[in-house]
C-alpha positions in Angstrom: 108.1 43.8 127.4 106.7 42.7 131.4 108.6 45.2 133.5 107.2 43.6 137.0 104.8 40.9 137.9 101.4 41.8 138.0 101.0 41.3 141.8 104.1 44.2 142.0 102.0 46.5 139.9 98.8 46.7 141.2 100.3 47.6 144.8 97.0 48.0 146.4 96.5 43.9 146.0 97.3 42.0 149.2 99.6 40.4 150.4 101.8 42.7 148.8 104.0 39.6 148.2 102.9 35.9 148.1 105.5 33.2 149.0 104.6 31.6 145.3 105.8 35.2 143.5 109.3 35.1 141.6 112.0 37.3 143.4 110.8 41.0 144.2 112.9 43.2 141.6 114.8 45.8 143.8 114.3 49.7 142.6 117.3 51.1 141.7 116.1 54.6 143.5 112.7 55.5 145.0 111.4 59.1 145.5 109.4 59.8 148.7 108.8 61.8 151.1 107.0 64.8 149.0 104.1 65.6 146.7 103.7 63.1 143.9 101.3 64.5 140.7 100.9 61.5 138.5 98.9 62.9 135.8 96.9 59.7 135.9 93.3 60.5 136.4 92.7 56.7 137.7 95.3 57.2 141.2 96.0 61.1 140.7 98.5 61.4 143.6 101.1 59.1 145.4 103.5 59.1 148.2 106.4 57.0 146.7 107.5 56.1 143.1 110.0 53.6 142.4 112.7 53.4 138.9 114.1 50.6 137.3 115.9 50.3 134.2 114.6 53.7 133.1 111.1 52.9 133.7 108.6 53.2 136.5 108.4 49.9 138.6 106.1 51.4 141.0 103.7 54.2 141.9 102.1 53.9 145.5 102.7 54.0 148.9 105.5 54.7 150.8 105.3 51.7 152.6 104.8 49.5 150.1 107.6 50.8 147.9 110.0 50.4 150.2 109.7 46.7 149.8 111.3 47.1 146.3 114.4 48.5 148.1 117.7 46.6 147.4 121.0 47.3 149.0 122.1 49.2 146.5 118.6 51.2 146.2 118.9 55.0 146.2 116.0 56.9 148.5 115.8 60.0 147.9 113.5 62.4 150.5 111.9 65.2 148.2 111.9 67.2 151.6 108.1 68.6 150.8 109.1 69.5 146.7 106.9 67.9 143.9 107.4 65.3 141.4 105.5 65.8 138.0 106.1 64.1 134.7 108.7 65.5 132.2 107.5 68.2 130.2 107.0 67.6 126.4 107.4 70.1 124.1 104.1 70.8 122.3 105.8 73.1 119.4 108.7 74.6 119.6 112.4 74.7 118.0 115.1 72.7 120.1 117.8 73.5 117.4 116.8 77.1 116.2 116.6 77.6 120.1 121.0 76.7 120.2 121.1 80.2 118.6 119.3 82.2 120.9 121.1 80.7 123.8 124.1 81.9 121.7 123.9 85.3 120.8 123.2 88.7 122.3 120.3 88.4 124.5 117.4 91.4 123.0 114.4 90.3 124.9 112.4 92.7 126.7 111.5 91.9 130.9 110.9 89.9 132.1 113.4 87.5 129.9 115.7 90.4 128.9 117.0 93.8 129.5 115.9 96.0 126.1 113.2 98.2 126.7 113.9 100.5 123.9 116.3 101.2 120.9 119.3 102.8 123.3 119.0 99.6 125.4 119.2 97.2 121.6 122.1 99.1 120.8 123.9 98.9 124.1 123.3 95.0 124.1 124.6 93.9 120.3 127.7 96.2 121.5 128.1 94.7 124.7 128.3 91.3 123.5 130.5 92.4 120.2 133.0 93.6 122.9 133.4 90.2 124.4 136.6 88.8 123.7 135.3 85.6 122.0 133.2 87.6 119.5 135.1 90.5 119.0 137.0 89.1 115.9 133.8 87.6 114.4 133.2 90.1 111.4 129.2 90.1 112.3 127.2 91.0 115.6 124.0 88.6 115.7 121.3 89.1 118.0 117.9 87.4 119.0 114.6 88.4 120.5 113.8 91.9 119.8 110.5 92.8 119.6 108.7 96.2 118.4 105.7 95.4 120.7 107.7 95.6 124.2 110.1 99.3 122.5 109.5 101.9 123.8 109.0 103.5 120.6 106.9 100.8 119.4 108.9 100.2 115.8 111.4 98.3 114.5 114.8 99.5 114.5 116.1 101.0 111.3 119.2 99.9 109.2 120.9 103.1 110.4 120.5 102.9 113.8 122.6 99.4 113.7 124.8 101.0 112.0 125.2 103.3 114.9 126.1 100.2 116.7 128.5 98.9 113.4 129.3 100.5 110.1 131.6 98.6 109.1 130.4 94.9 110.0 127.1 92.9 109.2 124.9 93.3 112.1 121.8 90.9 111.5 119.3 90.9 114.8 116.2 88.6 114.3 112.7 89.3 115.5 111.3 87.7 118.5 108.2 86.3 116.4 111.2 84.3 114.3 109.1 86.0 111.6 111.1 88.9 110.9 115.0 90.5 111.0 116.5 93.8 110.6 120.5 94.3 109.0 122.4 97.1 108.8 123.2 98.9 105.8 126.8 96.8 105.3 124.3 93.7 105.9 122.1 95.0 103.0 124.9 95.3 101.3 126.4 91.9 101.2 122.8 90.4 100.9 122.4 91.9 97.7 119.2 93.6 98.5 119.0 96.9 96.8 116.3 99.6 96.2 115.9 97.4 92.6 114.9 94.3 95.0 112.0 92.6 94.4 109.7 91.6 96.9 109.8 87.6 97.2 106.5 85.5 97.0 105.2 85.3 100.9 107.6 88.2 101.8 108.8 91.7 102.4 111.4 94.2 102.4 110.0 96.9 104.1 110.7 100.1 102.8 112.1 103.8 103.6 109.7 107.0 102.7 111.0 106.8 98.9 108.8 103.5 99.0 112.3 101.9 97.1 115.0 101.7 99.3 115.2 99.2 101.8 114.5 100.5 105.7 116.5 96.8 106.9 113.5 95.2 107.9 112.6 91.7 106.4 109.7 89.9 106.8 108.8 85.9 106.2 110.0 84.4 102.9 112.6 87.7 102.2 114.3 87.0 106.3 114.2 82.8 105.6 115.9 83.1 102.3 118.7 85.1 103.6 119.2 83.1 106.9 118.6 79.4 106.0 121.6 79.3 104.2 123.2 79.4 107.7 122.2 76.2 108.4 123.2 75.2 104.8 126.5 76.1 105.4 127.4 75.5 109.4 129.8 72.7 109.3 129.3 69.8 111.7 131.0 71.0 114.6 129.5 74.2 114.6 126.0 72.2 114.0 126.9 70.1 117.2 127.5 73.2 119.3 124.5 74.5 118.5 122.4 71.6 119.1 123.8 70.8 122.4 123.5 74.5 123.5 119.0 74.2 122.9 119.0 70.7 124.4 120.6 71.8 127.5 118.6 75.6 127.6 115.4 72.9 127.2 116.2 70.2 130.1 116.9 73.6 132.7 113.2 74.5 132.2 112.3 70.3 133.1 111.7 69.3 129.5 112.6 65.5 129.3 111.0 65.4 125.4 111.6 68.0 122.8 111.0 69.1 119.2 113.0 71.2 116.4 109.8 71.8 114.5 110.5 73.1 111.2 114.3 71.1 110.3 116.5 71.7 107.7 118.0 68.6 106.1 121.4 69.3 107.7 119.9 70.1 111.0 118.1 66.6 111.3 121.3 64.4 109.9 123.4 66.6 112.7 120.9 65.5 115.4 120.7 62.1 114.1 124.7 61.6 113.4 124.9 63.4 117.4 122.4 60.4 118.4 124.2 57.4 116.5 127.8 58.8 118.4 125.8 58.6 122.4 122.9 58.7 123.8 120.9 62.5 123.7 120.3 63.6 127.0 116.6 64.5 126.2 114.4 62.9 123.1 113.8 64.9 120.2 111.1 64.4 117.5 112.2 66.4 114.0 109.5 67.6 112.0 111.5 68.4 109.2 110.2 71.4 106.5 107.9 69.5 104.0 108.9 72.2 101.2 112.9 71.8 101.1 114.2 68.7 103.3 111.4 65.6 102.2 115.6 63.6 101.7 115.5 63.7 105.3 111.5 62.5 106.0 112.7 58.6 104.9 114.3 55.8 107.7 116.9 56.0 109.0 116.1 59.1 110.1 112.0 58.7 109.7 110.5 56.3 112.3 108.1 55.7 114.9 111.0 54.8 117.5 113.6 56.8 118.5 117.1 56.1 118.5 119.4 57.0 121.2 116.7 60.2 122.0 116.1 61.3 118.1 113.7 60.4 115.5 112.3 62.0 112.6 108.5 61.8 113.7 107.0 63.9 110.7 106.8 66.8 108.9 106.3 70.9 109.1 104.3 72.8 106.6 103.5 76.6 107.0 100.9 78.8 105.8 101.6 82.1 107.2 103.2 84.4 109.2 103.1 86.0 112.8 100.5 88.1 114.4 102.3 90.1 116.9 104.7 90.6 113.8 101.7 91.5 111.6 102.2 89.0 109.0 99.7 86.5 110.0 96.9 85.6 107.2 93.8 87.0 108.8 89.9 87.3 107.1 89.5 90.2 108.6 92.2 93.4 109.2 94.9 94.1 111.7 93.3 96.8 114.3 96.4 98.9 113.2 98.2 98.2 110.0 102.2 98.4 110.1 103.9 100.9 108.5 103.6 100.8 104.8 100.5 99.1 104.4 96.9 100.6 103.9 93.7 100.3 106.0 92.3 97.2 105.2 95.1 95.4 105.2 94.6 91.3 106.1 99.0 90.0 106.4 99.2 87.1 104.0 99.6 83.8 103.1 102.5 81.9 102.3 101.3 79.8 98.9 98.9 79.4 97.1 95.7 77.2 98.1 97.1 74.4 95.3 99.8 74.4 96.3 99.2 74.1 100.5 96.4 71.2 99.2 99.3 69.4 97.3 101.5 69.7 100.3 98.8 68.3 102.8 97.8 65.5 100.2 101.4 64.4 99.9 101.9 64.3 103.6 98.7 62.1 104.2 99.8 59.8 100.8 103.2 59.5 102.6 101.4 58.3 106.1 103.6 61.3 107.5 102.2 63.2 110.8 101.9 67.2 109.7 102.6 70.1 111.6 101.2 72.8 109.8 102.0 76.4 111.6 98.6 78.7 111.0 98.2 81.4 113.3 95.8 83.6 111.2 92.2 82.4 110.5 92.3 82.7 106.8 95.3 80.4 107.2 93.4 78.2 109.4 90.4 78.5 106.5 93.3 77.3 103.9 94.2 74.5 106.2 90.9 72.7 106.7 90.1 73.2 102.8 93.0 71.5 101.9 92.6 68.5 104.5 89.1 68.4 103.5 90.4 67.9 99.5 92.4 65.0 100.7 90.1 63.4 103.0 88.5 62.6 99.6 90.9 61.1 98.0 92.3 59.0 101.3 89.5 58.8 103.5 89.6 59.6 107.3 92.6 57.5 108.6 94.2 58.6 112.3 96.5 61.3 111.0 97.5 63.0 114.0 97.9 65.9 112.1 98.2 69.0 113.9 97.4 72.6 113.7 100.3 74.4 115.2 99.1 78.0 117.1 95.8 78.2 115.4 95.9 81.8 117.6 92.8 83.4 115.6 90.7 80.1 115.3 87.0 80.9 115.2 85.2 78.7 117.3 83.5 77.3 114.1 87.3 76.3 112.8 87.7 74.7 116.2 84.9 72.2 116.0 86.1 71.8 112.5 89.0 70.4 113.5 87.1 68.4 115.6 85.1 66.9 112.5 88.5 66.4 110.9 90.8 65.0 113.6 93.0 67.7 114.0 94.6 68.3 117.0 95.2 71.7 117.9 98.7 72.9 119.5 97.8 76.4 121.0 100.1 79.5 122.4 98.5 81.1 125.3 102.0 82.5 125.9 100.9 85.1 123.7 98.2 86.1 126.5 101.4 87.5 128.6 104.0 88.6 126.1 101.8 90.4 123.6 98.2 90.4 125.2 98.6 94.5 125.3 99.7 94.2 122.2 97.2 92.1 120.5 94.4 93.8 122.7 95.8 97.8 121.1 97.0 97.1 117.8 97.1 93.8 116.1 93.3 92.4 116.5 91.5 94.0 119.1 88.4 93.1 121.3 86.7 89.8 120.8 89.6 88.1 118.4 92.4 89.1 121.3 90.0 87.8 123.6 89.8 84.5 121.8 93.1 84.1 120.9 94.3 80.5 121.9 91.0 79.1 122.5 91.5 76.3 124.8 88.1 77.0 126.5 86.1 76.2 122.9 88.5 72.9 122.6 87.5 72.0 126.0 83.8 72.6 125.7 84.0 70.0 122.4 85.6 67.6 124.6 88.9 67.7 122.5 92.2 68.0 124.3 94.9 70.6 123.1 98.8 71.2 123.7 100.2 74.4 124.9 103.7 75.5 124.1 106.4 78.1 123.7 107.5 78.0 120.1 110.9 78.8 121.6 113.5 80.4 120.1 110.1 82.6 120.1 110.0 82.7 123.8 112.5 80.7 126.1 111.1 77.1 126.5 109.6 78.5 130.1 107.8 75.4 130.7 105.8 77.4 133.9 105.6 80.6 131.6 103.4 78.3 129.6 101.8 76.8 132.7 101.0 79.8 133.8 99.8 81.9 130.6 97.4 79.0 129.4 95.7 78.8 133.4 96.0 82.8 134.1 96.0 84.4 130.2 97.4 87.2 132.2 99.2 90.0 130.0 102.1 91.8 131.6 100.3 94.7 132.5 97.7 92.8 134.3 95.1 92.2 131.8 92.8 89.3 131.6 92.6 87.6 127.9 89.3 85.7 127.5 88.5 84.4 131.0 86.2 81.9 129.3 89.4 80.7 127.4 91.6 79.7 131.1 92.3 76.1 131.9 92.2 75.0 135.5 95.9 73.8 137.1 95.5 70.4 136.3 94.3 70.8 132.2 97.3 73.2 132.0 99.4 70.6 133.6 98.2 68.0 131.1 98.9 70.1 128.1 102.4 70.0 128.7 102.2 66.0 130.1 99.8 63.6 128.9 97.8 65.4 126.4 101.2 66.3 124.9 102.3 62.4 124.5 99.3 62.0 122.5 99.9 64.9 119.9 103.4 62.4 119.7 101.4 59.1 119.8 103.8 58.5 122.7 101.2 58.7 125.4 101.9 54.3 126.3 105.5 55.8 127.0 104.8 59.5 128.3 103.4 61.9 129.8 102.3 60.0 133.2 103.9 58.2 136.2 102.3 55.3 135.7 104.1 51.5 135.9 106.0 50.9 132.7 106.1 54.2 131.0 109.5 56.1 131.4 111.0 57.6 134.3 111.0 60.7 132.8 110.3 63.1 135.8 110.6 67.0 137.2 111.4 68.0 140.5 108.9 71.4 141.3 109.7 74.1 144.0 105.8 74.0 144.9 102.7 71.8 144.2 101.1 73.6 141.2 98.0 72.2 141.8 98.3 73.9 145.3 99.7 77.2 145.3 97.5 80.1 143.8 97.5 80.0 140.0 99.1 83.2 139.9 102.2 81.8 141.3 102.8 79.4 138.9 105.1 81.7 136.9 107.3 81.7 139.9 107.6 77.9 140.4 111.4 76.7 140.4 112.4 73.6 138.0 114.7 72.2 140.6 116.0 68.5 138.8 115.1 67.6 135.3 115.1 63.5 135.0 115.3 61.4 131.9 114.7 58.0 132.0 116.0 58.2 135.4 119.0 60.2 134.9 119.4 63.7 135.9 120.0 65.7 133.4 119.8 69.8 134.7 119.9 70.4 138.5 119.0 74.3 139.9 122.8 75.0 140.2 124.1 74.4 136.5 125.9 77.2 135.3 122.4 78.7 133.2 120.5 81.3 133.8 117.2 80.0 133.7 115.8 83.7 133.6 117.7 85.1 130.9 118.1 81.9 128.6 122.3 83.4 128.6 125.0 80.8 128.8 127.3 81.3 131.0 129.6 78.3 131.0 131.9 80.0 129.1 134.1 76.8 127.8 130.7 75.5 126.5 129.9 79.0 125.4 133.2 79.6 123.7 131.9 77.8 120.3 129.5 81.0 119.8 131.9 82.1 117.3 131.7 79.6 114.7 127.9 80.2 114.4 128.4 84.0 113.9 131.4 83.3 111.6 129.1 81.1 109.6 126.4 83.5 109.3 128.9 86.4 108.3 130.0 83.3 105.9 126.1 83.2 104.6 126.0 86.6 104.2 129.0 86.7 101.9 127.5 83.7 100.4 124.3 85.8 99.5 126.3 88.5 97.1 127.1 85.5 94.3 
């Protein structure tokens, strides 16, 4: 499609206009009058850039863009702010993410309020007291994390039922790895002291070594809470998409991903999509192992429609490190409670059975995310790409190693020689750097963890991201971490690892188009591709790079449309909603999961 005459888009030809051109199209707004960042190498800055139709028309200067202006053009003075491109989600979980904006908030500073046990128990009964969830018949919380108590473990089964006897109380574990219930949880679960341990998974155990402390880990936590999703009707589905997209577009993401989709979770988004138009795009990489019915058209293409598509698929081959579950060659610094010296985390299948997974998704022409955080998942990874490279050769896959936190540099110029691209967490630098540095890997491993400087030295280019509902999609959380690797007591991870402002800028921009193959439509202002633009308190490029953290996300802008202004009703530093019409729908999730837990005992 021509979106302007070539004499319009290369503005710095002259005359600017010719009496032979056509009819100069008029913008239908044009941003001046503050710090333009294109993310385009070739003309890195600009003072003016002009919209039409959802597109860029122009990028230049002020003077010259103000040619495009019609009478019914919008100007608008940044007054000194900065425009960057939208912000594209490298890995994270749009959908999953509706939860955490809708349940008791159990994140530590500088995102929550719990700081230990007493502060847990407080919350869940705090929000159980509200008047829209005190007839629920479950209290559900989201984001504790055993790292940042101050007793440094997880809460047992009879401390929440210090908060509720009587009533299922399920709170989930910031890593998204792990959960603890209460004893009446337990209970309607069906998990007894006779309970088998699942493949990939654990129920943690009292001193007896039988009975169950309330603490679940991988495979035993997802088979008790994906039937939720099973079982959330489409309403309560809708709510909870809507509730992540809009959490997402306050923290100036124009482009975002549920990265490991149920099969009802993708044909909500996509039945959402076919009623109106998605206020942000979201690419569904639905779970390769239960929901391939919803990896075909139409909900499988290379094009969205109306903001969705389903854009691949999700494998994953272990757990989390700060949760100790992650699949590592060598052992955690401190093992968690119940396991032995020596003790590695570990995997979640077999090697056959990740190879047939990975074969399948290159036979299918499907783009892979495969989450590995542990080296000896990373190990299983490249063995089982490297089996199917012989069988299919080396076509463009785009498949892409999701954290890869523990990646040897020897893995990382492997998946150079294979074509991987690597989606890293530096987040981890400032939420568990202490933790990581004390007791999960210790010296040169925490160190490296995230290597974007080995990436960089092989000339590859990376993503960085959130993983949110693991963190809040804190777009300059990420910014920051990735540039600084700053932990929140002050400690430098891996200096050699830091990006400069502008690659950390790109890994959430340009370089994250391409993990999408979007990059001819993203991640640049740059004529033709789509207005998809942030409005920044400060120049990032400019202010010190430990300031970044602090940067405001003033206007989020898809395809020319605002989407999240500063003054919506969210708390951008608590992730809480606090709309409380929109909020009010909070109650049919927990009412499903209490449904799910009942659901269990059959």
């Amino acid at each position: 499609m021509k979106f302007i005459s070539s004499a319009i888009v290369c503005l710095s030809l002259s005359p600017f206009v010719q009496a032979s051109s056509p009819p100069k199209p008029n913008a239908e707004t044009i941003y001046m009058g503050g710090n333009i960042i294109t993310v385009n190498d070739s003309a890195p800055t600009a003072e003016a850039l002009a919209i039409k139709n959802g597109r860029i028309l122009a990028v230049g200067k002020a003077s010259e863009l103000l040619k495009l202006k019609g009478n019914d053009t919008q100007v608008i003075n940044l007054n000194g702010k900065t425009l960057i491109p939208g912000f594209i989600d490298g890995h994270g979980h749009v959908f999953n993410t509706g939860i955490q904006a809708l349940s008791a908030n159990l994140l530590a500073a500088p995102d929550g309020h719990v700081g230990n046990i007493a502060d847990l128990q407080k919350a869940l009964k705090v929000w159980a007291g509200k008047a829209e969830n005190s007839k629920l018949g479950i209290i559900l919380g989201f984001g504790y994390d055993d790292s940042q108590l101050a007793e440094q473990r997880h809460p047992t089964r009879q401390e929440l039922d210090a908060v509720a006897k009587d009533i299922p109380v399920l709170i989930i574990h910031q890593s998204g790895h792990l959960a603890t219930l209460n004893t009446k949880a337990l209970e309607l679960v069906g998990f007894t002291a006779e309970t088998q341990d699942p493949e990939g998974g654990k129920l943690r155990r009292e001193a007896d070594g039988k009975t169950p402390n309330g603490v679940l880990e991988e495979t035993a936590f997802f088979g008790m809470l994906l039937p939720l999703f099973a079982k959330l009707n489409e309403k309560e589905n809708e709510t909870i998409f809507a509730a992540g997209m809009k959490l997402y577009s306050s923290f100036g993401y124009t482009t975002a991903q549920e990265g490991r989709a149920s099969s009802a979770a993708v044909k909500t988004m996509y039945n959402v999509a076919q009623q109106q138009k998605l206020p942000i795009d979201v690419a569904a990489y639905p779970d390769i192992q239960s929901a391939q019915d919803v990896i075909v058209p139409p909900y499988y293409s290379t094009n969205y429609s109306n903001g969705f598509r389903v854009a691949g698929a999700k494998l994953n081959l272990d757990g989390s490190p700060q949760g100790k579950t992650a699949w590592l060659t060598k052992p955690y610094l401190v093992p968690p409670v119940g396991q032995e010296p020596g003790y590695k985390g570990y995997p979640s299948m077999t090697d056959e059975k990740a190879a047939e997974y990975i074969e399948l998704a290159q036979r299918k022409g499907w783009q892979l995310l495969t989450h590995v955080n542990g080296d000896a998942a990373i190990d299983q990874l490249l063995k089982g790409i490297e089996a199917s490279e012989k069988k299919h050769g080396k076509p463009d896959r785009g498949f892409v190693a999701i954290h890869a936190q523990t990646a040897r540099k020897d893995q990382v110029e492997s998946f150079k020689r294979l074509g991987i691209f690597p989606s890293f967490f530096p987040m981890h630098t400032f939420y568990w750097g202490d933790w990581h540095m004390d007791s999960v890997l210790g010296g040169e491993r925490a160190q490296n963890i995230s290597p974007t400087g080995w990436a960089r030295e092989l000339g590859m280019i990376y993503t960085s991201h959130h993983d949110s509902p693991v963190a809040l999609p804190n777009s300059m959380r990420v910014y920051s971490a990735t540039v600084n690797r700053i932990s929140r007591t002050g400690r430098v991870l891996g200096p050699a690892q830091k990006a400069s402002p502008l690659e950390g800028l790109k890994s959430q921009t340009l370089w994250a188009a391409t993990q999408y193959k979007e990059e001819k439509n993203k991640g640049s202002l740059e004529v033709g591709k789509l207005a998809d633009l942030v409005i920044l308190s400060d120049n990032p490029l400019q202010v010190a790079p430990e300031a970044l953290a602090d940067i405001q996300i003033l206007e989020t802008i898809k395809e020319g449309q605002t989407v999240y202004k500063r003054d919506d009703q969210v708390n951008a530093n608590t992730g809480s909603c606090v709309d409380s019409p929109r909020c009010q729908s909070i109650a049919t999730t927990a009412m499903v999961a209490s449904g799910m837990l009942h659901h269990n005992t059959h």
